[in-house]
KEGULO-252539 format. One record per residue (C-alpha): chain; residue number from 1; x, y, z. Coordinates in steps of 0.2 Angstrom, whole numbers, plus 5000, padded with zeros to 4 digits. Each point is the difference from the previous one (the first is absolute). Example, Ala and Ser with C-alpha at 12.3 -4.5 7.8 and 13.67 -1.06 7.14 Angstrom:
BEGIN
(rec "A", 1, (5062, 4978, 5039)) (rec "A", 2, (5006, 5017, 4997)) 
This chain:
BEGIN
(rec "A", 1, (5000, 5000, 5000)) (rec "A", 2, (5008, 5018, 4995)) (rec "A", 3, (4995, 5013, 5012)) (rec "A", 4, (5008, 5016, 4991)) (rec "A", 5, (5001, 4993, 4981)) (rec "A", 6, (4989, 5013, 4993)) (rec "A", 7, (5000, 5014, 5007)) (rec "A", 8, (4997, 5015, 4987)) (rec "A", 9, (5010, 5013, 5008)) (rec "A", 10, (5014, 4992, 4996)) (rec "A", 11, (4999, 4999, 4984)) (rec "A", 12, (5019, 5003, 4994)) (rec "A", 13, (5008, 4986, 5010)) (rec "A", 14, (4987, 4987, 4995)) (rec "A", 15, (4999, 5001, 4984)) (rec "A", 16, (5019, 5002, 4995)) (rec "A", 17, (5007, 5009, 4985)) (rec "A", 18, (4991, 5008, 4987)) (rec "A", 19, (5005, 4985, 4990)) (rec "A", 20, (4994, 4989, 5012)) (rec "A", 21, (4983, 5010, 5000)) (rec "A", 22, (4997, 5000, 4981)) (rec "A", 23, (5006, 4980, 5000)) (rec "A", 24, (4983, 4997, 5011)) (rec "A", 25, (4988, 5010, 4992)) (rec "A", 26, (4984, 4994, 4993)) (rec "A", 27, (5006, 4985, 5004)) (rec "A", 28, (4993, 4985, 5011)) (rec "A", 29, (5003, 4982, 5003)) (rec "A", 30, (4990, 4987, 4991)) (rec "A", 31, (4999, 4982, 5002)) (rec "A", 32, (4996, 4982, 4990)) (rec "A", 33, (4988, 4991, 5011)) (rec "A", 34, (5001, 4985, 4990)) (rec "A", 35, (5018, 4997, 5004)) (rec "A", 36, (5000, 5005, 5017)) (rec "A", 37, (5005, 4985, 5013)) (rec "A", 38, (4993, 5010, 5015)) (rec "A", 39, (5018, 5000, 5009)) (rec "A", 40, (4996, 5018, 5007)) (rec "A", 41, (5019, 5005, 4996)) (rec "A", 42, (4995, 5015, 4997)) (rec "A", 43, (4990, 5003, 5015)) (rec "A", 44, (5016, 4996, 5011)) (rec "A", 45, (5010, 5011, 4988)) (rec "A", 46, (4989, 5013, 4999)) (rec "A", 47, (5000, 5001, 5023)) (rec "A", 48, (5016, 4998, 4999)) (rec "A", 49, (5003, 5018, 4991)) (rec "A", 50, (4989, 5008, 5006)) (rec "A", 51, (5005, 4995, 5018)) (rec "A", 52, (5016, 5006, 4996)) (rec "A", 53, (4994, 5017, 4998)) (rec "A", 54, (4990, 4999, 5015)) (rec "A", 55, (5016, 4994, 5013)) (rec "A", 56, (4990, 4981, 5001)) (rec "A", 57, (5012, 4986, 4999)) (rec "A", 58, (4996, 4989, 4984)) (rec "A", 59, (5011, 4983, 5002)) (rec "A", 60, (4998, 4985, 5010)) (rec "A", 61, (4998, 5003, 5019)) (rec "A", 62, (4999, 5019, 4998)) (rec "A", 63, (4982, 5004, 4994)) (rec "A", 64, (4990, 5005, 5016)) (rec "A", 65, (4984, 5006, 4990)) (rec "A", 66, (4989, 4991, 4988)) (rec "A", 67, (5005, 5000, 4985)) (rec "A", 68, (4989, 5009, 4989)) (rec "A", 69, (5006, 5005, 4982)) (rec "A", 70, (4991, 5010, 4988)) (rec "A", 71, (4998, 4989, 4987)) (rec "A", 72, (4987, 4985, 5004)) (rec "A", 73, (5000, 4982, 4992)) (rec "A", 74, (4981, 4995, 4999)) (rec "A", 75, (4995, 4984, 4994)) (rec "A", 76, (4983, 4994, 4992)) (rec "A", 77, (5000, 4980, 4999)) (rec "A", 78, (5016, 4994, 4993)) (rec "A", 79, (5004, 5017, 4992)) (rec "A", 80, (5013, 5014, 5009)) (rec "A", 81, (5001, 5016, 4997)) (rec "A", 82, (5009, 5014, 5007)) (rec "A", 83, (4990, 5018, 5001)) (rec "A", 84, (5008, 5015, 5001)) (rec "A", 85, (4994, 5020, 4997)) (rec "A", 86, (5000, 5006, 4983)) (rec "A", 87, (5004, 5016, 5002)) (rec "A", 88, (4986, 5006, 4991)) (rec "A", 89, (4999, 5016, 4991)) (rec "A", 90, (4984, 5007, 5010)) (rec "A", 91, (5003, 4991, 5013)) (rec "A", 92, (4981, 4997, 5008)) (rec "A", 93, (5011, 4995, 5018)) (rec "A", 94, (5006, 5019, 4999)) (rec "A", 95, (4982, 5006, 4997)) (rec "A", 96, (4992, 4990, 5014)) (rec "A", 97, (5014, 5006, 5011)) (rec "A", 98, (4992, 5013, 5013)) (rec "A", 99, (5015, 5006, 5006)) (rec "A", 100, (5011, 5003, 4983)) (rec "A", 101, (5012, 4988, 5007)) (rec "A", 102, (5003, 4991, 4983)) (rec "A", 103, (5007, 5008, 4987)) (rec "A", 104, (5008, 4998, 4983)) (rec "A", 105, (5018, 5006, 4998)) (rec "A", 106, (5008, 4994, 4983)) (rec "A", 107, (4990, 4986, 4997)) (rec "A", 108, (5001, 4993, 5014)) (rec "A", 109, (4985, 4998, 5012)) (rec "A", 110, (5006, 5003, 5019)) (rec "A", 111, (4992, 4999, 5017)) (rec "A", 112, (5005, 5013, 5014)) (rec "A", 113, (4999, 4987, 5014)) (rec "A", 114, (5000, 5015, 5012)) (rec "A", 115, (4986, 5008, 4994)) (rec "A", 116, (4991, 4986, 4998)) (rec "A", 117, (4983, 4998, 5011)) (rec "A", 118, (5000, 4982, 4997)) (rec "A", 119, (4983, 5000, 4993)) (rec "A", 120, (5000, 4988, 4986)) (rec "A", 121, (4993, 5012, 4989)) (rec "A", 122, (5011, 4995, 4986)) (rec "A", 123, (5001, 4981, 5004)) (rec "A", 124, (4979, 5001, 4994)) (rec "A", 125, (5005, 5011, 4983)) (rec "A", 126, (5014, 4991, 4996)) (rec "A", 127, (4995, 4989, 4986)) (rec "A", 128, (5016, 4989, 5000)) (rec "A", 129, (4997, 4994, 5018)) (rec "A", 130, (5018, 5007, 5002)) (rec "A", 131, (4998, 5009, 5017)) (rec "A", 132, (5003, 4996, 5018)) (rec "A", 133, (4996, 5007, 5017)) (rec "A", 134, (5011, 4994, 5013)) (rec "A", 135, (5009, 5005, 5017)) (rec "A", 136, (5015, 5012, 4999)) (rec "A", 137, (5017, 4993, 5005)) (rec "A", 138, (5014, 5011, 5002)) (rec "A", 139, (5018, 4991, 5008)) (rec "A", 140, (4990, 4984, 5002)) (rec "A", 141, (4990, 5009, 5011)) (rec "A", 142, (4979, 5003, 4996)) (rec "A", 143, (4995, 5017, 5002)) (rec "A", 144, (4984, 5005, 5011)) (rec "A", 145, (4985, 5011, 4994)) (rec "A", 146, (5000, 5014, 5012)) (rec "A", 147, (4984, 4999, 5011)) (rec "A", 148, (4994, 4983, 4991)) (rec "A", 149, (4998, 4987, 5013)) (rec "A", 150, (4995, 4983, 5001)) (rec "A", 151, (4982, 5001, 5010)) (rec "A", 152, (5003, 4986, 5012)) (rec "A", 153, (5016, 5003, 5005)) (rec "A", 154, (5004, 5017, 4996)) (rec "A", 155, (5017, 4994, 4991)) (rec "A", 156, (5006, 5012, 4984)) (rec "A", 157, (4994, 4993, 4984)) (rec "A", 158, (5015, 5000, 4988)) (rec "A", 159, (4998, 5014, 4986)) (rec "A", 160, (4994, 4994, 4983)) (rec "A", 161, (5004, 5006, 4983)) (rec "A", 162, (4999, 4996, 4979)) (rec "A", 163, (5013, 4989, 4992)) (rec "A", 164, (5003, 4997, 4982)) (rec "A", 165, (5014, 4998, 4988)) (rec "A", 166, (5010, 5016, 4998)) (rec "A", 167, (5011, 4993, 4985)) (rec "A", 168, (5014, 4998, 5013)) (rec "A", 169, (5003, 5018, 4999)) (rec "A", 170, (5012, 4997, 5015)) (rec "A", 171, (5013, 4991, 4993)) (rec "A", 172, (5012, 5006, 4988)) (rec "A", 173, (5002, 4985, 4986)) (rec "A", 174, (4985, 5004, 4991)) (rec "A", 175, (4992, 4985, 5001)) (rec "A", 176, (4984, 4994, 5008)) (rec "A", 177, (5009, 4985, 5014)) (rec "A", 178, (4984, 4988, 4995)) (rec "A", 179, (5005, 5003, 4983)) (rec "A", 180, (5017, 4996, 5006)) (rec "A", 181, (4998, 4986, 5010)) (rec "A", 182, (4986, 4991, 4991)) (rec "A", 183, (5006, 4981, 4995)) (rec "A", 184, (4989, 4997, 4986)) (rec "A", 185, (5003, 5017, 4991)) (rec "A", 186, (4981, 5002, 5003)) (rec "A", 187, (5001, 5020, 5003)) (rec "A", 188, (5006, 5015, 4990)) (rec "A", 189, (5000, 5017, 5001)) (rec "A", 190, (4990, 5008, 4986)) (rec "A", 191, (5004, 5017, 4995)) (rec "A", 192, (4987, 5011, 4995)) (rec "A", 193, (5010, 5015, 4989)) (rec "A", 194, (4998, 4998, 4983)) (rec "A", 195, (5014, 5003, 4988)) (rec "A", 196, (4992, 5007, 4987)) (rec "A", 197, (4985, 5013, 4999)) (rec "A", 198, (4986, 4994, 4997)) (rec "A", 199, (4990, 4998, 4982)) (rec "A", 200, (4990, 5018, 4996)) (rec "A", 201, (4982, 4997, 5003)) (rec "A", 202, (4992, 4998, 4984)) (rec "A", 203, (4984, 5009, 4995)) (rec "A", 204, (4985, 4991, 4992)) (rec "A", 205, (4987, 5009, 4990)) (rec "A", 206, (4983, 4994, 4998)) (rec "A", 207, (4990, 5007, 4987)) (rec "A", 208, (4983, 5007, 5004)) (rec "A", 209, (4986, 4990, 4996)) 
């Protein structure tokens, strides 16, 4: 779980260079369901980034947290599939948000964790089933709701906020880790900008009757 990963305000450190910047926009990963074994490589590669980020341990004997990646391995009979945001261009999760706490900075669809309320607003417009609320970890440690408590025995519940893939806008390779670490060459990341213009719109006359 990444407590900090996508925190807007810091904007410059997260997403690189300018050439890291332009490598991830418009882009997003895709996936081939029908090769997928369901291994959830890319689950655990995925927490491990993004647990980096965050100051949470990410080898054997060191993860302290549930590990809770952004990109989710779903199965429907004896099919996998991974699912992971799109990063779409009108992004309804950014619409939905009541709190503007997504937004879209060069392609790239990004939650500020801090400013989110935990609503699940944008889990309910998100089309792709791609986003997550779940408790906040920071240092291995959850992070309590200020004034939230648990009714019965008035402990602090933890703080909850959305998750979703960010591209691994983090790291500094360029490369998704679950496209990285996937055995089966199942992902890919699929890059949006077009190289060429596109064909001028034609006009079509029809003649009056």
């Amino acid at each position: 779980m990444s407590g900090v990963r996508n925190t807007l305000n810091r904007s410059t450190s997260r997403m690189g260079s300018a050439n890291r910047t332009s490598a991830v926009a418009s882009s997003f990963v895709v996936a081939d369901g029908g090769q997928c074994i369901g291994c959830k490589a890319c689950e655990l590669a995925c927490f491990a980034v993004h647990g980096q980020a965050s100051g949470i341990g990410a080898s054997i004997g060191t993860v302290s947290v549930p590990v809770v990646p952004k990109v989710y391995v779903v199965r429907a009979g004896d099919t996998y599939v991974p699912v992971q945001c799109r990063h779409c261009e009108n992004a309804p999760c950014a619409h939905a948000c009541p709190v503007q706490a997504i937004r879209q900075e060069d392609g790239v669809v990004m939650i500020d964790e801090e400013r989110c309320i935990g609503c699940t607003s944008c889990v309910l417009a998100c089309p792709f089933g791609a986003i997550e609320v779940s408790p906040v970890y920071r240092a291995g440690h959850v992070i309590t709701q200020s004034g939230l408590t648990h009714r019965a025995n008035r402990t602090a519940l933890p703080r909850t906020a959305a998750s979703k893939c960010d591209l691994c806008a983090e790291t500094e390779n360029g490369q998704p880790a679950c496209v990285e670490a996937c055995p089966n060459h199942v992902l890919r990341l699929a890059n949006g900008i077009s190289d060429s213009p596109p064909e001028p719109r034609r006009e079509v006359f029809f003649p009056r009757l």
